[in-house]
C-alpha positions in Angstrom: 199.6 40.3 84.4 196.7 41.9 84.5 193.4 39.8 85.0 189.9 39.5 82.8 186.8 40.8 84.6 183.4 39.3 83.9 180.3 40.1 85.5 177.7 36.8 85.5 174.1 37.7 86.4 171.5 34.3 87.9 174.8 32.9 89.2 173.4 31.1 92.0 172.9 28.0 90.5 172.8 26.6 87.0 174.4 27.6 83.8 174.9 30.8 85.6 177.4 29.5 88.9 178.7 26.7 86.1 180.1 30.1 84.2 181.3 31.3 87.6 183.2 28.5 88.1 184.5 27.7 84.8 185.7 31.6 85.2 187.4 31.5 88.7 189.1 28.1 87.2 190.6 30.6 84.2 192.1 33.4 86.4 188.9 35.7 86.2 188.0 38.4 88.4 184.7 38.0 88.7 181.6 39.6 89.5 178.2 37.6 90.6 175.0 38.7 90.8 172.2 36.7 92.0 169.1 36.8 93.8 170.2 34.2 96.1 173.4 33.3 97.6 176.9 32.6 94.7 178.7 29.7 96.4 182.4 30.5 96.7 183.7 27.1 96.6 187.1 27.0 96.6 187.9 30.5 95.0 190.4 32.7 96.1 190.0 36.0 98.0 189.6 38.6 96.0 188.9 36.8 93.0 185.2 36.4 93.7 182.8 39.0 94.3 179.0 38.3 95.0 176.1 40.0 95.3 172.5 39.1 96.5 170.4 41.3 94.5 167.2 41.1 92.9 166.9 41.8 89.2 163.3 42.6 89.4 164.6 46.3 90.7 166.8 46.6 87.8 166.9 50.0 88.3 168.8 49.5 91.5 170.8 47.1 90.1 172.2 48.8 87.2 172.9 51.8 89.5 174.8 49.5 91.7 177.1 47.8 88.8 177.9 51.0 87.9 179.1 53.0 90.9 181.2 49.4 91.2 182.8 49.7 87.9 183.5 53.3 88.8 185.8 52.3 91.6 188.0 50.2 89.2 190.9 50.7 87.0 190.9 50.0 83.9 194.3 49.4 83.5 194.7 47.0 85.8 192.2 44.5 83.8 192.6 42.4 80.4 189.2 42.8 79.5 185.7 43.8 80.6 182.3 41.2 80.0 178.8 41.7 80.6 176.9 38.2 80.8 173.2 39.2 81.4 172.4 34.9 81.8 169.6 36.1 84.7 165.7 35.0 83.5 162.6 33.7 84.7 160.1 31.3 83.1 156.6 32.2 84.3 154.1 29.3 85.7 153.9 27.7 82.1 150.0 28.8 80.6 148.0 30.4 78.2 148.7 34.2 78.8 145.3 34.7 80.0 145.9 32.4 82.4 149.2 33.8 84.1 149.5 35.7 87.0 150.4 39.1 86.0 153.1 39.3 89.2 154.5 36.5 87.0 154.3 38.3 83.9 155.8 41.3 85.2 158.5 39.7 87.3 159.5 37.6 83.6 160.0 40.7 82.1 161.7 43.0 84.6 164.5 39.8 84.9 164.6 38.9 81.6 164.4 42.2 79.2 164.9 45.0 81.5 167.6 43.8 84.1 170.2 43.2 81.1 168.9 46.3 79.1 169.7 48.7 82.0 172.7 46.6 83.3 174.2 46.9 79.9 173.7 50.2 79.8 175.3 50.8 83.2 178.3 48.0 82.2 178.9 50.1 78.9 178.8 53.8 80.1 181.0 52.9 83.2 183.9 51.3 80.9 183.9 53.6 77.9 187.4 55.3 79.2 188.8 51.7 79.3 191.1 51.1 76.5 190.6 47.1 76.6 188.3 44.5 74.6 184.6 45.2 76.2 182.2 42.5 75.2 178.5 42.1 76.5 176.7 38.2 76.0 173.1 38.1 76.0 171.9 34.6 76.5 169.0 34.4 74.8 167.0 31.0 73.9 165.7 29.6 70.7 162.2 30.7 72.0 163.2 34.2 71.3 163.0 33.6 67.5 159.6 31.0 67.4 156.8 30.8 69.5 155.8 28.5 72.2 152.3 28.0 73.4 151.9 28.5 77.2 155.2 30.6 77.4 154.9 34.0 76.0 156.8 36.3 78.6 159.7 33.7 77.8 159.4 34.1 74.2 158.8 38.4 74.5 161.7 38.6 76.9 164.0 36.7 74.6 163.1 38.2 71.4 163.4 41.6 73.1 167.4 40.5 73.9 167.6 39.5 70.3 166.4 42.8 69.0 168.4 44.8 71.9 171.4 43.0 70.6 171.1 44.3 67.1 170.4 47.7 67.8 173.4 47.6 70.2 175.9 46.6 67.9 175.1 49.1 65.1 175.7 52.0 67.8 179.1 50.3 69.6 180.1 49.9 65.4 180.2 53.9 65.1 182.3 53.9 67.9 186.3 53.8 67.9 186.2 51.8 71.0 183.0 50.6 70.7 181.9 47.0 72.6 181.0 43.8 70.7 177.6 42.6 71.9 175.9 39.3 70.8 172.5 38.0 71.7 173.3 33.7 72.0 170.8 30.5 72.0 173.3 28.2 74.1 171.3 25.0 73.1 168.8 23.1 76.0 170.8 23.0 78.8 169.8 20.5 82.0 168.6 23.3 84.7 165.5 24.0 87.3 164.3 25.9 84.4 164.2 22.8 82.1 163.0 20.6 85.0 159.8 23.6 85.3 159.0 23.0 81.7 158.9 19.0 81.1 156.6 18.8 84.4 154.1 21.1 84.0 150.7 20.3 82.9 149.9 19.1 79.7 146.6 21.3 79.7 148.6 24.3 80.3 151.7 24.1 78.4 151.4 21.7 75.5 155.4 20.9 74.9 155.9 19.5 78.1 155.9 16.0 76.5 158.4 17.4 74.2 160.6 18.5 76.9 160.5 15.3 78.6 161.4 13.4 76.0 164.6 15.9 75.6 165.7 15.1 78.9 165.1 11.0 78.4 167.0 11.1 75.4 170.2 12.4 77.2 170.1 15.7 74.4 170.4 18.0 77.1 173.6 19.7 78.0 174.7 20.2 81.6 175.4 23.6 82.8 179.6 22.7 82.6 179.1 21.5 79.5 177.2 24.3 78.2 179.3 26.8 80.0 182.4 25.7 78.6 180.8 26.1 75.1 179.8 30.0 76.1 183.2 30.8 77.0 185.1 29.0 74.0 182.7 31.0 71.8 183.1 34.1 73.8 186.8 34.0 73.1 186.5 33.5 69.1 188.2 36.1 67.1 185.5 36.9 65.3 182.6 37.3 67.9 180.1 40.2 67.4 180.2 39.5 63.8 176.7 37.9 64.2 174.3 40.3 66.8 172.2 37.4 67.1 173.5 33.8 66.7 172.8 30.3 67.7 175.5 28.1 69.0 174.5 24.9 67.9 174.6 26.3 64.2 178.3 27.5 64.2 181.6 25.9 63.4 183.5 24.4 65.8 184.7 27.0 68.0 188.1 28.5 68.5 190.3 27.1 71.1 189.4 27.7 74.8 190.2 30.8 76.5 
């Protein structure tokens, strides 16, 4: 039977090696890509493949995925996913305060890594006659400001935006991808942690993150991962470019 292949960018830790994992666990072939080190676990050879590369060279990156995906055959695989998860929260501050390394970095991860891996993922598997999907993960914070976070809140709207404009030019294709830009929810990572301890006098919703986290409202990565992937597999995904998983229906069943 032939297998599904997703591609999982920041899977080192976090939401991103909780999707790995969840994946392996489902029969995926899957791709990692990570600036640090994918633990394998317990997966078996040739099921796992992981890369340490740094999404700040997107460029590179996207070059990379796509002489990969070149090398394959389509026919062997169920399906063909894109999840650009990957993204960087800047020293929480005013923007004249940041560091513009920071800045830069931010945006490079968060906007232009998916935009030119996307691009890569979707010219290498036009040929393939299979369901092709691409999942942005996006935030909340790409659809409202947040003080003391704005290369967070750019990068995310940009994904928002990409994913519309996307999904009207895969919809004048016969075999064109699906492509959704997704606020999982808050989800318990180093990213969260980064937010609910900086300083007050920097980033003024630190309280408010705390009090997420005290309150026991925060999702772990498994738990959030296994919501990604049961809304990945609904019938009707792409039918909303840009969505928010805590305001859908229950989802379909798992893959």
């Amino acid at each position: 039977m032939n297998r599904p292949l997703t591609i999982v960018t920041g899977s080192s830790r976090g939401l991103g090696l909780a999707l790995v994992q969840a994946l392996l666990q489902r029969g995926h072939l899957v791709l990692a890509i990570a600036r640090g080190a994918t633990p394998a676990g317990d997966a078996a050879p040739g099921r796992l493949v992981a890369w340490q590369q740094d999404l700040a060279d997107a460029a590179a990156a996207a070059a990379r995925l796509e002489a990969w995906l070149a090398t394959l055959d389509g026919a062997t695989l169920a399906s063909a996913t894109l999840i650009n998860n990957a993204g960087v929260v800047a020293d929480p501050a005013p923007l004249a305060a940041s560091r513009a390394d920071e800045l830069v970095r931010a945006l490079r991860v968060g906007l232009e890594a998916p935009m030119l891996l996307s691009a890569a993922f979707l010219r290498a598997s036009a040929g393939w006659a299979l369901p092709r999907k691409v999942l942005l993960v996006s935030s909340g914070l790409g659809r409202r400001g947040m003080a003391g976070s704005a290369s967070y809140c750019a990068a995310k709207a940009g994904l928002d935006n990409l994913a519309r404009a996307v999904a009207l030019e895969e919809a004048a294709r016969s075999d064109g991808a699906r492509i959704v830009s997704l606020a999982p929810g808050v989800i318990d990572t180093e990213m969260q942690r980064q937010l609910r301890e900086a300083d007050p006098a920097r980033f003024p919703e630190s309280a408010g993150f705390a009090a997420l986290k005290a309150q026991g409202r925060l999702d772990s990565p498994a738990q959030a991962a296994d919501k990604l992937l049961r809304f990945l597999a609904r019938s009707d995904y792409g039918a909303r470019p840009v969505t928010d998983l805590r305001e859908l229906d229950a989802p379909d069943p798992a893959p």
